[in-house]
N, CA, C and O of each residue as an XYZ file, in Angstrom:
376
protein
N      74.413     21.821     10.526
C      73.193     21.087     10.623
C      73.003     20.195      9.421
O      73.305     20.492      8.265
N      72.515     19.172      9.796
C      72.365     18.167      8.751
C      70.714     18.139      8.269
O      69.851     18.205      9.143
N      70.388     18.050      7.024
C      69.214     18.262      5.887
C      69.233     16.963      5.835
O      70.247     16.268      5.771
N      67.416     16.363      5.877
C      67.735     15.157      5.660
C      66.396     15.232      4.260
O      65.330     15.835      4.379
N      66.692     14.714      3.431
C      65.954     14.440      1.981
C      64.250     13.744      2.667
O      63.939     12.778      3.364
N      63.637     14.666      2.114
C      61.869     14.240      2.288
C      61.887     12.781      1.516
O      62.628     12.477      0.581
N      60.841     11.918      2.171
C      60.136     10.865      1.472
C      59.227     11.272      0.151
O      58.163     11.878      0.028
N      59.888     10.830     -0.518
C      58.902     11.376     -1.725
C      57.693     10.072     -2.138
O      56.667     10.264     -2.791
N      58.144      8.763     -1.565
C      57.441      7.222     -2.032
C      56.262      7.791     -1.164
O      55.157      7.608     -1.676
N      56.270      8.538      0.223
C      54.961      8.248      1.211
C      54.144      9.272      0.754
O      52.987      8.904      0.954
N      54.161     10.509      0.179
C      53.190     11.271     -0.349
C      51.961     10.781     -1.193
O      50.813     10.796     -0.748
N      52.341     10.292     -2.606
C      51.822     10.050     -3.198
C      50.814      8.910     -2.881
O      49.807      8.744     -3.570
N      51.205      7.925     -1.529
C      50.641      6.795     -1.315
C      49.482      7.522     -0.876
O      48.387      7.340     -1.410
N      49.697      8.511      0.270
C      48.522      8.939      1.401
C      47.549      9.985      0.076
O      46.334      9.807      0.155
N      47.859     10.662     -0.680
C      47.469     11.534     -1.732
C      45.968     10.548     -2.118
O      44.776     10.852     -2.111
N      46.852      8.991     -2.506
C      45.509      8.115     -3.443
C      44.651      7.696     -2.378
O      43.431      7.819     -2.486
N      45.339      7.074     -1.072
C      44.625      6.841     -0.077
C      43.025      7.488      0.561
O      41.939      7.034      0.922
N      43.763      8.935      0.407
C      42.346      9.951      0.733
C      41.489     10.216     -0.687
O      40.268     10.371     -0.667
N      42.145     10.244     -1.710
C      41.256     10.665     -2.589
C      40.408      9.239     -2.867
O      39.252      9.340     -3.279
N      40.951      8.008     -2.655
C      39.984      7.055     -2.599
C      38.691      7.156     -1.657
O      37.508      7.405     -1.889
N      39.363      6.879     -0.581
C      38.163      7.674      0.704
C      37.531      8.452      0.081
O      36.768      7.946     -0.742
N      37.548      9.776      0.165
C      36.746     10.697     -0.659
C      35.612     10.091     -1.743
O      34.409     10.337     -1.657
N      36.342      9.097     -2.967
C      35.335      8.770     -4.028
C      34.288      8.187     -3.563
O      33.139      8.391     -3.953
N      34.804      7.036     -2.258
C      33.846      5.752     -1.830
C      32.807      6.324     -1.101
O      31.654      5.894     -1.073
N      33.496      7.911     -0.142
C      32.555      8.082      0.792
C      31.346      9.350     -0.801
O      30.178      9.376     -1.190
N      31.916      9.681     -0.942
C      31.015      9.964     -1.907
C      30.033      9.351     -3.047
O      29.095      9.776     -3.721
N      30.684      8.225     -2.920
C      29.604      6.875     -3.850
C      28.565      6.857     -3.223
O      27.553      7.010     -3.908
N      28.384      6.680     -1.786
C      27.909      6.008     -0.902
C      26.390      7.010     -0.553
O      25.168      6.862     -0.548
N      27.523      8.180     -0.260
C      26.295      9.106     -0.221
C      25.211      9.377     -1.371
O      24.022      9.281     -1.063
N      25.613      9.749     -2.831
C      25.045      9.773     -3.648
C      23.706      8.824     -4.005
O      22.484      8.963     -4.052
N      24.952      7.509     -4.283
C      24.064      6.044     -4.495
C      23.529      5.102     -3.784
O      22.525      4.498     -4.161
N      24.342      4.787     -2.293
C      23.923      3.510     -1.956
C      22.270      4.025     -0.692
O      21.397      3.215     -0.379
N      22.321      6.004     -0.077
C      20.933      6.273      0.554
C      20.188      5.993     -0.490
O      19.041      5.975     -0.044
N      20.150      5.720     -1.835
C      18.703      6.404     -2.739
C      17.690      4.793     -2.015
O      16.480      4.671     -1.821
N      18.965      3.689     -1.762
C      17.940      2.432     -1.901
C      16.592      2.206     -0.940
O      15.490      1.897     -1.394
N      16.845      2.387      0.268
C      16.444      2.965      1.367
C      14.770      3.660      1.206
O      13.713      3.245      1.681
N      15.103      5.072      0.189
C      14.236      5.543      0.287
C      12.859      4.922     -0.556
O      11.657      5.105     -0.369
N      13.795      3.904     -1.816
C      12.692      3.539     -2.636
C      12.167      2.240     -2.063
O      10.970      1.977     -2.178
N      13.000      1.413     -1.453
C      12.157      0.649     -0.594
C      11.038      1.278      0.498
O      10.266      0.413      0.909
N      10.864      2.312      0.915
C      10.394      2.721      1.890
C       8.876      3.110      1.172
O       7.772      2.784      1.611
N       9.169      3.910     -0.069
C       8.401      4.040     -1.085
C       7.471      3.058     -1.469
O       6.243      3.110     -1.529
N       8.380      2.024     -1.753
C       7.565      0.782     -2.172
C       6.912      0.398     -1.060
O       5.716      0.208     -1.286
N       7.237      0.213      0.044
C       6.309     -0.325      1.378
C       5.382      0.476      1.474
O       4.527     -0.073      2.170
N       4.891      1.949      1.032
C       4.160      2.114      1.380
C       3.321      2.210      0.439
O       2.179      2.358      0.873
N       3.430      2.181     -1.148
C       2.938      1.889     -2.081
C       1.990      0.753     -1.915
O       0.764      0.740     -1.806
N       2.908     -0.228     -1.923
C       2.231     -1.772     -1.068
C       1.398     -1.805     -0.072
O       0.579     -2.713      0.065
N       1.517     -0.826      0.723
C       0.744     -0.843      1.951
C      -0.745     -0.262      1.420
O      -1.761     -0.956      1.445
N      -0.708      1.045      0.964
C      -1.710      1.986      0.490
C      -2.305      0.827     -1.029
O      -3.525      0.942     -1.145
N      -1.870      0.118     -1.791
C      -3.002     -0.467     -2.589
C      -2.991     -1.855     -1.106
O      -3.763     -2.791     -1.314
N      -2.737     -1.873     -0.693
C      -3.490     -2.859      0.582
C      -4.591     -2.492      0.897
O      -5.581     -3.112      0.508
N      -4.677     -1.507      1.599
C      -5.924     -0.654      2.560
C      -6.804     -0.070      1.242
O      -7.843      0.557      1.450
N      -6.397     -0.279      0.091
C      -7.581      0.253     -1.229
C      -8.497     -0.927     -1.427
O      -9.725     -0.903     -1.504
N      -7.467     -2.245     -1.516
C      -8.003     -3.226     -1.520
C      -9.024     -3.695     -0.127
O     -10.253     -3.687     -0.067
N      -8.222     -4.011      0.715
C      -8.969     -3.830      2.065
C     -10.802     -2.977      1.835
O     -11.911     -3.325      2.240
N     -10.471     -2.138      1.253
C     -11.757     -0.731      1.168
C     -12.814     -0.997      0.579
O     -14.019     -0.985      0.832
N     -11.767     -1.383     -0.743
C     -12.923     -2.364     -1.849
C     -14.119     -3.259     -1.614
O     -15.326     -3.268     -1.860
N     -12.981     -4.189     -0.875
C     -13.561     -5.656     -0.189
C     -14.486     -5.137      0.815
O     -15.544     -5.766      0.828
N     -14.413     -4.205      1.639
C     -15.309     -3.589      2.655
C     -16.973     -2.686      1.394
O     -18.176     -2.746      1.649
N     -16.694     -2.401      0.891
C     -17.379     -1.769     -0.170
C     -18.638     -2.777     -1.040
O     -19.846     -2.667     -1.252
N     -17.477     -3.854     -1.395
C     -18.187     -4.793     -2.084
C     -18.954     -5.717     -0.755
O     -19.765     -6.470     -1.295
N     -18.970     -5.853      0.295
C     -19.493     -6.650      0.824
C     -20.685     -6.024      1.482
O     -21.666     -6.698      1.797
N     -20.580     -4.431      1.738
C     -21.672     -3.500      1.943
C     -22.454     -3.632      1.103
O     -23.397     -4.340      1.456
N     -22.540     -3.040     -0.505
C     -23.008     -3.307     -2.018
C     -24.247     -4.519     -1.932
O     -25.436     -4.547     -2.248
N     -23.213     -5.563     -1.283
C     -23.639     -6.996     -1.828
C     -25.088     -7.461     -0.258
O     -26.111     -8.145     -0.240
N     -24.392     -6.673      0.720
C     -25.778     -6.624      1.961
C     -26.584     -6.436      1.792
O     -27.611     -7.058      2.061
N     -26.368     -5.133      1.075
C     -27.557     -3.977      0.890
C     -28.680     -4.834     -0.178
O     -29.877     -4.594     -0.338
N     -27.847     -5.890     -0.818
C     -28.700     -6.245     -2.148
C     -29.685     -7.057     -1.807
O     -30.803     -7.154     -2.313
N     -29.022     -7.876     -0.558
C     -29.757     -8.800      0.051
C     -30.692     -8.432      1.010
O     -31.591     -9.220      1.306
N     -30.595     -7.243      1.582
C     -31.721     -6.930      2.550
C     -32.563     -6.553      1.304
O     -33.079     -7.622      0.977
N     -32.945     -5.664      0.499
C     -33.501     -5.122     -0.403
C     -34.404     -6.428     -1.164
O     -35.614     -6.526     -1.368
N     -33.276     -7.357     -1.477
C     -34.540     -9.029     -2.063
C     -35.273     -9.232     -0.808
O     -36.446     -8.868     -0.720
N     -34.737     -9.717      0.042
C     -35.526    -10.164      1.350
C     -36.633     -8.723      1.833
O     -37.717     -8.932      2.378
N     -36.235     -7.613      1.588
C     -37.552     -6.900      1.624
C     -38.802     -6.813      0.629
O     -39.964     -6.529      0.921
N     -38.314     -7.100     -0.500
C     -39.189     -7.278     -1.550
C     -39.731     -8.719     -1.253
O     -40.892     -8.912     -1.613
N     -39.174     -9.600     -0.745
C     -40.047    -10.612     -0.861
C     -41.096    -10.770      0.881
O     -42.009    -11.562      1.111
N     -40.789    -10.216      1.366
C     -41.427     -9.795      2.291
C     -42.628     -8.932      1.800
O     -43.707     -9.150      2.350
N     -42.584     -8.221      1.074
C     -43.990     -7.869      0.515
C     -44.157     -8.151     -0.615
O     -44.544     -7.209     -1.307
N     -44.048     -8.917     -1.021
C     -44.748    -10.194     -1.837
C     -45.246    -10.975     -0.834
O     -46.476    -10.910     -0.831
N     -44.790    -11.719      0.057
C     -45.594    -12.204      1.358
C     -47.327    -11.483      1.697
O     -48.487    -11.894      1.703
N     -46.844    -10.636      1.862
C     -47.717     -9.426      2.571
C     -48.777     -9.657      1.931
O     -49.755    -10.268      2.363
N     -48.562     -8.875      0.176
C     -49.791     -9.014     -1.006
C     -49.950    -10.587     -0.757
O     -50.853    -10.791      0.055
N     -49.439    -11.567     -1.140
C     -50.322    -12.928     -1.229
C     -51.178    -13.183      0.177
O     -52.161    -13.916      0.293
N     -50.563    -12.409      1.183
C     -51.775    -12.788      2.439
C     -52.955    -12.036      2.446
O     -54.037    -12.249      2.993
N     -52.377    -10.706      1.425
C     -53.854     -9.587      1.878
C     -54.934    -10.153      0.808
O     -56.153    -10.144      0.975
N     -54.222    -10.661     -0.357
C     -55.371    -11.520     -1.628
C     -55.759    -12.941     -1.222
O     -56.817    -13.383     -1.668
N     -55.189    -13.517     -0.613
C     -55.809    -14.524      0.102
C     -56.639    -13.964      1.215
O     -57.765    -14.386      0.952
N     -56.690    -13.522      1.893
C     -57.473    -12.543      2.766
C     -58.723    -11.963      2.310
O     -59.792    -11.944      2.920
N     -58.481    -11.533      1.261
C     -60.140    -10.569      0.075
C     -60.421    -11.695     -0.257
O     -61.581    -11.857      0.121
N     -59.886    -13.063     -0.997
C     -60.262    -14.005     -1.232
C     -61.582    -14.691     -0.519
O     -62.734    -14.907     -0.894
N     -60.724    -14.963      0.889
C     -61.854    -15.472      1.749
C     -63.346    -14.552      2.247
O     -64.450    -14.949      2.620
N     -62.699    -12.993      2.023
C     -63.980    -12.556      2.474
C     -65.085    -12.873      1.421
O     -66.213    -13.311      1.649
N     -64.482    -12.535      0.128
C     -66.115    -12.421     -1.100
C     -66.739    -13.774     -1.083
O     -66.331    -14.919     -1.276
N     -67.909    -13.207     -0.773
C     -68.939    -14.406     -0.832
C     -68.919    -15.689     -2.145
O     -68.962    -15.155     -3.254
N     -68.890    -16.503     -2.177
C     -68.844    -17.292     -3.042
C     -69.934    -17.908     -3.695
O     -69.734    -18.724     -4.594
Protein backbone atom coordinates (compact mmCIF):
# COMPACT_ATOMS: atom_id res chain seq x y z
CA UNK A 1 0.00 0.00 0.00
CA UNK A 2 1.09 3.28 -0.87
CA UNK A 3 1.25 6.36 2.06
CA UNK A 4 0.68 9.42 0.59
CA UNK A 5 2.39 12.59 2.66
CA UNK A 6 -0.46 15.02 4.33
CA UNK A 7 -0.72 18.68 3.06
CA UNK A 8 0.89 20.48 5.54
CA UNK A 9 0.47 24.28 3.32
CA UNK A 10 -3.67 23.63 3.74
CA UNK A 11 -3.83 23.35 7.56
CA UNK A 12 -2.45 26.24 8.66
CA UNK A 13 -4.43 28.29 5.94
CA UNK A 14 -8.01 26.92 7.26
CA UNK A 15 -6.47 27.19 11.16
CA UNK A 16 -6.20 31.40 10.39
CA UNK A 17 -9.24 31.30 8.28
CA UNK A 18 -11.54 30.21 11.29
CA UNK A 19 -9.76 31.85 13.91
CA UNK A 20 -10.32 35.03 11.86
CA UNK A 21 -14.05 34.24 11.64
CA UNK A 22 -14.13 33.66 15.20
CA UNK A 23 -12.34 37.28 16.04
CA UNK A 24 -14.77 39.22 13.49
CA UNK A 25 -17.76 37.27 14.60
CA UNK A 26 -16.82 38.12 18.00
CA UNK A 27 -16.03 41.89 17.32
CA UNK A 28 -19.31 42.17 16.10
CA UNK A 29 -21.08 40.76 18.85
CA UNK A 30 -19.32 42.57 21.56
CA UNK A 31 -19.05 46.03 19.68
CA UNK A 32 -20.90 46.69 16.67
CA UNK A 33 -24.93 45.51 18.97
CA UNK A 34 -23.86 48.20 21.69
CA UNK A 35 -24.72 50.95 18.73
CA UNK A 36 -28.21 50.04 18.30
CA UNK A 37 -28.98 50.10 21.78
CA UNK A 38 -27.61 53.66 22.42
CA UNK A 39 -29.31 55.01 19.58
CA UNK A 40 -32.48 53.57 20.79
CA UNK A 41 -31.59 55.19 24.13
CA UNK A 42 -31.07 58.35 22.64
CA UNK A 43 -34.51 58.27 20.75
CA UNK A 44 -36.06 57.92 23.58
CA UNK A 45 -34.19 60.33 25.64
CA UNK A 46 -35.17 62.75 22.80
CA UNK A 47 -38.49 61.68 22.77
CA UNK A 48 -39.15 61.89 26.73
CA UNK A 49 -37.47 65.67 27.00
CA UNK A 50 -40.03 66.16 23.97
CA UNK A 51 -43.26 65.26 25.83
CA UNK A 52 -41.50 67.31 29.09
CA UNK A 53 -41.31 70.02 26.86
CA UNK A 54 -44.62 69.42 25.19
CA UNK A 55 -45.94 69.40 29.24
CA UNK A 56 -44.28 72.52 30.02
CA UNK A 57 -45.73 74.37 27.11
CA UNK A 58 -49.17 72.77 28.14
CA UNK A 59 -48.47 74.03 31.81
CA UNK A 60 -47.32 77.39 30.87
CA UNK A 61 -50.25 78.13 28.76
CA UNK A 62 -52.73 76.81 31.60
CA UNK A 63 -50.58 79.23 34.26
CA UNK A 64 -50.88 82.00 31.75
CA UNK A 65 -55.17 81.35 31.27
CA UNK A 66 -55.68 81.10 34.58
CA UNK A 67 -53.94 84.65 34.89
CA UNK A 68 -56.12 86.02 32.47
CA UNK A 69 -59.42 84.83 33.62
CA UNK A 70 -58.43 85.98 37.21
CA UNK A 71 -57.57 89.96 35.61
CA UNK A 72 -60.73 89.80 33.63
CA UNK A 73 -62.47 88.69 36.89
CA UNK A 74 -61.07 91.32 38.90
CA UNK A 75 -61.92 93.77 36.52
CA UNK A 76 -65.27 92.65 36.30
CA UNK A 77 -65.69 93.66 39.80
CA UNK A 78 -64.23 96.72 39.55
CA UNK A 79 -67.07 97.16 36.97
CA UNK A 80 -69.55 96.02 39.47
CA UNK A 81 -68.19 98.56 42.46
CA UNK A 82 -68.09 101.60 39.93
CA UNK A 83 -71.83 100.75 39.00
CA UNK A 84 -72.96 100.09 42.63
CA UNK A 85 -71.13 103.84 43.59
CA UNK A 86 -72.53 105.35 40.76
CA UNK A 87 -75.77 103.83 41.77
CA UNK A 88 -75.56 105.29 45.78
CA UNK A 89 -74.41 108.24 43.92
CA UNK A 90 -77.61 108.86 42.20
CA UNK A 91 -79.73 107.84 45.03
CA UNK A 92 -78.38 110.61 47.84
CA UNK A 93 -80.27 113.50 47.61
CA UNK A 94 -78.33 116.36 46.48
Amino acid sequence: MRSTKPNNRMAPAVIAGVTIGLLVAGYKFVFANKKPKFERQDQQDHEKAQQEYENQKDRDQAVKEEKQLAQEEEQHEDKKAEQKQAAEADQQPK
